[in-house]
N, C-alpha and C positions, 0 to 999 in steps of 0.2 A: 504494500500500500504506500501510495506517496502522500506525503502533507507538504504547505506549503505556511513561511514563515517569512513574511515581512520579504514577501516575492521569491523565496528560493524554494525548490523542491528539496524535500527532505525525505529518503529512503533509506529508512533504517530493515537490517537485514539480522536474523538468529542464524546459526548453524551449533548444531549438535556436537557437543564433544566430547565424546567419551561419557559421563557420567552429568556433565556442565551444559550448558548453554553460552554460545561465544557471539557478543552483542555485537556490531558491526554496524557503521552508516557511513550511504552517500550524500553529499548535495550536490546541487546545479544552482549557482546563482544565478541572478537575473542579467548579467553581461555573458553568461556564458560557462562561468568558469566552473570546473568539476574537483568538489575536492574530496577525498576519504578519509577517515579517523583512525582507518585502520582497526585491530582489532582494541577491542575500549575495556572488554574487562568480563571473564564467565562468573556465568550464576549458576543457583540452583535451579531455575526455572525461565521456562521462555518468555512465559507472559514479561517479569524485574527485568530480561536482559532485553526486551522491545521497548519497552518504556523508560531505560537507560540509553540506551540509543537514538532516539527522542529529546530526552533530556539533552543529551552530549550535543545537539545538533542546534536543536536553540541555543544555545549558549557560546557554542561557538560562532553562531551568525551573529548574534549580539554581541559577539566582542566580550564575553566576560568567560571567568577562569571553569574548566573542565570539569565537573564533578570526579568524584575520586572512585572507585570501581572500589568493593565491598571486598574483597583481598587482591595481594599481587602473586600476581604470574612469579614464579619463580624461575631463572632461566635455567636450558638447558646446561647441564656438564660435558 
């Protein structure tokens, strides 16, 4: 589904991972430009990680600072 925020399309995306849900979004602003967030941070559930990716997405059109994802990713070894 796409939503739209002060003219940009907002596509936020889930993918399954493992045991998590990995929240993910696109936008298109209204000049054109495409940008990604990349992946933003897994949940327990798909519903928290769509509405986290939502969240991230407003907030980066508005110019204000990222919500913080509910644990961190630990890198690989």
């Amino acid at each position: 589904m796409v939503f739209y925020h002060h003219g940009a399309a907002i596509q936020p995306s889930v993918t399954r991972l493992g045991n998590t849900f990995l929240a993910r979004v696109s936008i298109l602003e209204e000049d054109g430009e495409a940008t990604s967030l990349g992946d933003l941070g897994q949940f327990a559930n798909r519903d928290c990680a769509y509405e986290f990716a939502v969240r991230s997405a407003t907030a980066f059109i508005d110019g204000e600072p990222l919500p913080r994802s509910p644990f961190q990713q630990l890198p690989a070894r």
